[in-house]
N, C-alpha and C positions, 0 to 999 in steps of 0.2 A: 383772407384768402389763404394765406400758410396755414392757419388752422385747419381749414375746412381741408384744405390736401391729405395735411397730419391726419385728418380722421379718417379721413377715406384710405389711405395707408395702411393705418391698422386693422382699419375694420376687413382690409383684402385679405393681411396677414392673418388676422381672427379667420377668415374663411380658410385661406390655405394651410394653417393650423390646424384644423376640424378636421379635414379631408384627408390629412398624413394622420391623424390623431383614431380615424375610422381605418383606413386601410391597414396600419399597426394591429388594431383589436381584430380583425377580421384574418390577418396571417396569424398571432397569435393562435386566435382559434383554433384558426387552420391545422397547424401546427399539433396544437394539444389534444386535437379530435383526432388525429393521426395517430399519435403516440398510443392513446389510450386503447385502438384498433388494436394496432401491434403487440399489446403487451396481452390483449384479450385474446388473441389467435395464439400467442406463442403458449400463456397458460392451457389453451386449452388442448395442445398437441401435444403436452408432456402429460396429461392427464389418462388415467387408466380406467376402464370402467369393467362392470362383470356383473353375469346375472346369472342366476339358475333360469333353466326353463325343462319343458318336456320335447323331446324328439316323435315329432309327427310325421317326418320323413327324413330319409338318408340317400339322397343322390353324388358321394361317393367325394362331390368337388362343393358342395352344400349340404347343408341341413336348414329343414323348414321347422322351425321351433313356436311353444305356447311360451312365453313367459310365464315366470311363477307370479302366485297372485301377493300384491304388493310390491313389484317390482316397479322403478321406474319406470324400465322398459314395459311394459304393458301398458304404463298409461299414453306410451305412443304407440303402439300397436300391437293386438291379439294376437299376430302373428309374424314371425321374422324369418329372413333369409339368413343364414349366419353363412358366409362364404369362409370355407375354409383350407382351401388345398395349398396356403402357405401354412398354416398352422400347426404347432406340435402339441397331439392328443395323446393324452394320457387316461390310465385308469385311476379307480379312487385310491389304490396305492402310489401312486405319482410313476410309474413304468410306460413308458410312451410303446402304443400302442397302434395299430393300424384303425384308417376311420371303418373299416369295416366292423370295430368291435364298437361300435356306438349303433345301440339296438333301437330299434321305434319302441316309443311307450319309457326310453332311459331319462333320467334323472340327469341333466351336465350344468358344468358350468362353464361361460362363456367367457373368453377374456378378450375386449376389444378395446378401439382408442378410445370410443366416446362417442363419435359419429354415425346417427341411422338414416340413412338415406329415406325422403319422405315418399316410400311408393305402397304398390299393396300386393304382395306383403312389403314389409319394410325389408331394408338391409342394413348388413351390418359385414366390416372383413375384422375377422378374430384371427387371432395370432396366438389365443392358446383353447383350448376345449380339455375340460375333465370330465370324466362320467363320474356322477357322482355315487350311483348304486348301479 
């Protein structure tokens, strides 16, 4: 009869074991899928990106831009919104310049953080524009 307690005993502890032994790997998890979020956002805000494209239009607080062919950016959209009335525009001498000197049909390059907003056209806020010719 002490036996059969004894086993029944352990065999509770074996379960109550299991179940601290499950809930452990599951906040672990928890945990480590967190981290890896975190570290994945924070790289990707310190990150810079930049494209050529063509000026199809200049609405003064935007520009409606082609990406150039080969660009990343084109393989998410033929065309973009580049928002730029924080931005400082320069010529291809690097002399900052008013956006009014950014002609339809010009050559620029775009400098933004990385992020295209998925619409259509797509978007984008740049924080630097060069005319490249």
């Amino acid at each position: 009869m002490i036996k059969m307690k004894t086993a029944k005993l352990i065999v509770s502890m074996d379960r109550k074991g299991a179940k601290v032994m499950t809930v452990a790997k599951s906040v672990i998890c928890s945990i480590f899928i967190m981290v890896c979020l975190l570290v994945g956002c924070s790289i990707q805000e310190d990150e810079e990106a930049s494209f050529v494209a063509t000026v199809l239009e200049n609405n003064q607080s935007s520009l409606l831009v082609e990406p150039a062919k080969g660009s990343v950016e084109l393989s998410s959209a033929d065309r973009i919104v580049a928002h730029v009335s924080d931005a400082t525009i320069t010529d291809a001498k690097g002399s900052k310049v008013d956006i009014t000197a950014v002609e339809i049909g010009s050559q620029i390059k775009i400098h933004y953080d990385g992020s295209i907003a998925e619409s259509y056209p797509a978007q984008i806020w740049s924080f630097r524009v060069q005319i490249v010719d």
